[in-house]
N, C-alpha and C positions, 0 to 999 in steps of 0.2 A: 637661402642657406647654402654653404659652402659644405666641404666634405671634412673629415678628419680620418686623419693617417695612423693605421694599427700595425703593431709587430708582434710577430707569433714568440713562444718562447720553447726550451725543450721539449720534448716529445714531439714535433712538429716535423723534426726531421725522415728523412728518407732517399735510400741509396737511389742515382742518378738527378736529385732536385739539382736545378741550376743549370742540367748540361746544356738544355734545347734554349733557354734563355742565351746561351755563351753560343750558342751554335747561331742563333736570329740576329744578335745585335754585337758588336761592337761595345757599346758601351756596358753591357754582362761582362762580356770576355775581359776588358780591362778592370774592371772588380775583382774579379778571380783572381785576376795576374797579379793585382795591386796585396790581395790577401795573403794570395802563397808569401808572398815576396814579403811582407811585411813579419812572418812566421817562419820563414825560412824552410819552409816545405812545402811540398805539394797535396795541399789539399786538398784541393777541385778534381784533382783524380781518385783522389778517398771518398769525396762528395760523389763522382758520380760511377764507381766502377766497385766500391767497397774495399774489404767489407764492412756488411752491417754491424759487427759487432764494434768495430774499429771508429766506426763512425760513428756510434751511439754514446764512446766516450764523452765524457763532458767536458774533456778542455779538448776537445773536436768538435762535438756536436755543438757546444757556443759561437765558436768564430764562426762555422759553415753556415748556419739559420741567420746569423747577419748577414754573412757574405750575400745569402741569395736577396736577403730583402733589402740590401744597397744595390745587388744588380737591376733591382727590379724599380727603385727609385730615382734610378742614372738613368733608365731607357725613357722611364713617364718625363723627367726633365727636359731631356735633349728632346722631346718631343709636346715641348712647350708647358708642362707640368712647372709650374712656379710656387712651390712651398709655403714659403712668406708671406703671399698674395691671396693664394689660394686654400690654403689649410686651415682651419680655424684651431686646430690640436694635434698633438700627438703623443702615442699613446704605446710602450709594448709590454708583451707579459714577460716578468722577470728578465730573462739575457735579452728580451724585447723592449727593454727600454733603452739597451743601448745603442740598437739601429736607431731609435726615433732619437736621440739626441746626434746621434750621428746625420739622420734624414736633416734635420734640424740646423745642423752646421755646429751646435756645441761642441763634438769631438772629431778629431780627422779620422780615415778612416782608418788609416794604419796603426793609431793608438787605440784604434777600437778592437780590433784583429787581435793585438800583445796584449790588451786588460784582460777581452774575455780567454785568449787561451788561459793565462796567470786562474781567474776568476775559477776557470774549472779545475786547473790544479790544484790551487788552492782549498778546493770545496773537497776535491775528494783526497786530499793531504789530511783534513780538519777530522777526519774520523774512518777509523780505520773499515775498510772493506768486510761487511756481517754485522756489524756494532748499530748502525742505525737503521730506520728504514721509513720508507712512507707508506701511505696507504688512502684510498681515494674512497672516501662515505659518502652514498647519493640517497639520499629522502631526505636528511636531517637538515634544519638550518642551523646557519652559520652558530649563531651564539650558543644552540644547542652542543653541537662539537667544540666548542670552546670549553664548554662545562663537562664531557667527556675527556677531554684530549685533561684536563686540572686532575680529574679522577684518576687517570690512568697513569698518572705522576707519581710516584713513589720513593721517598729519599733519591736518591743520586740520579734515577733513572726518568728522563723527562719526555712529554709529548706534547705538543703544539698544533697550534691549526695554521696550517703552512699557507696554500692560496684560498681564498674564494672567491672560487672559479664564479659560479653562475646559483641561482636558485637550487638548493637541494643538492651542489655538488661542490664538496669542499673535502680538500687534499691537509691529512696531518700528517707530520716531521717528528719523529726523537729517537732514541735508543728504541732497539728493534723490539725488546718486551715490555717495554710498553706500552707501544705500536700496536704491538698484540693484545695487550689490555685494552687500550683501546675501542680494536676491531668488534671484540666480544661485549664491549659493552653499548658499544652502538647498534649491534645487532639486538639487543636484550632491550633498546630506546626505539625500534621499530625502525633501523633504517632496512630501503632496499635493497642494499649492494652494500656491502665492504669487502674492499678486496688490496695487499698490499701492492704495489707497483714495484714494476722491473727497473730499479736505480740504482745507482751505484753509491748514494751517498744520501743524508738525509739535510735535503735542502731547506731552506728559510723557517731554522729554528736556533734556539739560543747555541746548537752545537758544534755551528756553523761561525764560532765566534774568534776562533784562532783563521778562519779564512777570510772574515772581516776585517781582521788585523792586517792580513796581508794586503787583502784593498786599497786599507786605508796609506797604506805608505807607498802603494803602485802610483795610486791616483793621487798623490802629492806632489805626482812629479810628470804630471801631464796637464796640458793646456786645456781648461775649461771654460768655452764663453758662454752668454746669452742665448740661448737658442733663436731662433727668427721667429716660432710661435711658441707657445708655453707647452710643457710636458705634463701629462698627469701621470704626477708620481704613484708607484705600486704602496709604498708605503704609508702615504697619506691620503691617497685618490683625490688626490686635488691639485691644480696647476701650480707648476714651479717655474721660473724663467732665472733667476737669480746663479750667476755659475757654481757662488761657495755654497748656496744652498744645494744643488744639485748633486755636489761634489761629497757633499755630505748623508744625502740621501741615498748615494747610490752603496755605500760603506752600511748603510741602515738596512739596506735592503736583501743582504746577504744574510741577516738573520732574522729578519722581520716579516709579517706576512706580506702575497700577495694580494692587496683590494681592489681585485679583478672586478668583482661584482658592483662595488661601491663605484669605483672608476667609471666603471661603463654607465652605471646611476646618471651620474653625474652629469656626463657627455651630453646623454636623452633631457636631461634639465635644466643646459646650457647651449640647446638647440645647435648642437656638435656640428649639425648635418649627417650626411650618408659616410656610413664607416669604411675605409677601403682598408683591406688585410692587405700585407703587402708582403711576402717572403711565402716557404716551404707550407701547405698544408692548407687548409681551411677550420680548422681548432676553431678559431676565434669568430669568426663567419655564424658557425652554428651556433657559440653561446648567445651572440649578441641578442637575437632578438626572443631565446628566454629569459635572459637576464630581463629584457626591457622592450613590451612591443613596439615603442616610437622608434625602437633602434633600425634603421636601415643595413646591410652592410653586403660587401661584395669582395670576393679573394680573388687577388691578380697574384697567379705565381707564373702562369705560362704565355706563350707568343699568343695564343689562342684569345687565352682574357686578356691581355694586356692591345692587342691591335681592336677586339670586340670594344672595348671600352674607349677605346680613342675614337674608333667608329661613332661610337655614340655619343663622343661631347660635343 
C-alpha cells in the first residue's frame, strides 16, 4: 500500500503557520515568495506576524492554507517524495482541493494563489456581511440534517447541509434565520451541540451562487491539466483526473456540499494507503479515523514532522 495525500481547508488556519517551515528549508521560503509575488502582497508576513483577524479573512485565509501546504509538499519533493509514483490519491477539504490539484501538477502554483484570493472574494461579495451564517450539529447524521436543514427552509430564506465532515459532524450554510431555525430544531432531534460558527460568509450552499459565477469565468481562463494521480472530488467523493471535468467541478463546489465523510469512505475502500495531512493544523488527522477505522493518517506541517517522517521511510 502506498499513501494518499490530504489538504486541510478553512479553519485550519493560524497566525505564524509556515514561518519555521520558511526559516528550515529553502524550498518553504520560495513558495512564500512565489505566493506573495503571485498576489502582489505580502502575505507570509500576515501568515506569520498577523493579525489574526486579518488573517482569518477568506480571500487570505484561502491562498495562506495553500501557501503552507505547497511548502510543505516542495520540501517532501526535493527530498525524494515523487507524487505520481508514490501517491495513490489526492484529496483536500474545500480550498484543499486546490493544493491537491496543485500537489498534482493540474494547476501552477501562481494561478492557484490569484483563483483562491478571487474564490474568497468572491464568496464573501456573494452575500452581504449578517445575511448568512453557518452552523456546526454534532450527534446527528448526515441525511438526518438534510431533512432539518429542508425544514428550516422557508420561502426566500434557505439552509443546507454544507460539509460532511465525519460521523455525527456535519456543518449547514444559508440565510442566518434560518440557520437559526435550524439550530433549534436540531436541538429539539437530540443533537449534542449546535453551535453557529465564527465566518464571515455562508459557504457551500445555493447562496454562494453569484460567487460560482465568478469562478466559473476566472477559471476559463486558466490552464487545467490531468492531474499525475486522480483527485477525489468534494463534490462527488469520487476520483476525477479528466481537466474539463475538474474545471467543472471545482465551479460546483462553491455551492455544493463538502463529501468529506463519503471521500474519506471511499479512500479506506480503495485501499488509499496511510493518509498524510499536508499544510496548517491537524483538522483532518483527527476525523480520519472516526470517519473510518482502516483509515491511517499522519499531519506534517512542521520541520519536526516532516524530518521524523523522512526518518522513518
Amino acid at each position: 500500500m502506498g499513501q494518499s495525500l490530504i489538504f486541510p481547508g478553512q479553519g485550519s488556519q493560524a497566525v505564524g503557520m509556515g514561518q519555521a517551515l520558511a526559516h528550515s528549508y529553502d524550498e518553504a521560503k520560495q513558495v512564500f515568495a512565489a505566493v506573495d509575488d503571485a498576489l502582489n502582497q505580502n502575505l507570509s508576513a500576515l501568515m506569520w506576524d498577523g493579525p489574526e483577524d486579518e488573517l482569518t479573512l477568506t480571500e487570505n485565509a484561502q491562498p495562506a492554507l495553500m501557501a503552507v501546504s505547497m511548502a510543505v509538499v516542495r520540501v517532501l519533493e526535493a527530498r525524494g517524495l515523487d507524487i505520481a509514483s508514490q501517491a495513490s490519491y489526492l484529496a483536500g477539504h474545500s480550498l484543499g482541493e486546490y493544493a491537491a490539484l496543485t500537489a498534482g501538477g493540474a494547476i501552477e502554483l501562481k494561478d492557484t494563489a490569484r483563483l483562491l484570493k478571487l474564490r474568497g472574494q468572491a464568496m464573501q461579495r456573494a452575500v452581504p456581511v449578517g445575511v448568512g451564517a453557518m452552523a456546526a450539529l454534532l450527534g446527528l447524521e448526515f441525511d438526518a440534517v438534510v431533512e432539518i436543514a429542508a425544514q428550516a427552509t422557508q420561502g426566500d430564506e434557505i439552509c443546507g447541509a454544507a460539509n460532511d465532515n465525519a460521523k455525527g459532524q456535519v456543518v449547514i450554510s444559508g440565510h442566518a434565520v434560518a440557520v437559526a431555525r435550524a439550530i433549534d430544531l436540531a436541538k429539539e432531534s437530540g443533537a449534542k451541540r449546535a453551535m453557529q460558527l465564527p465566518v464571515s460568509a455562508p459557504f457551500h450552499c445555493a447562496l454562494m451562487q453569484p460567487a460560482a459565477d465568478e469562478m466559473q469565468a476566472a477559471l476559463q481562463d486558466v490552464e487545467i491539466k490531468a492531474p499525475c494521480v486522480p483527485i477525489i472530488a468534494n463534490v462527488t467523493a469520487e476520483p476525477v483526473s479528466d481537466a474539463e471535468a475538474i474545471r467543472g467541478l471545482l465551479v460546483e463546489q462553491v455551492t455544493g456540499s463538502v463529501r468529506w465523510r463519503e471521500s474519506m469512505i471511499w479512500l479506506a475502500e480503495h485501499d488509499a494507503g496511510d493518509l498524510l495531512e499536508l499544510g496548517s493544523g491537524k483538522v483532518l488527522t483527527g476525523m480520519a479515523r472516526r470517519i473510518d477505522p482502516r483509515l491511517t493518517a499522519k499531519a506534517l506541517n512542521t520541520p519536526e514532522d516532516i524530518d521524523g517522517f523522512l526518518a522513518a521511510e
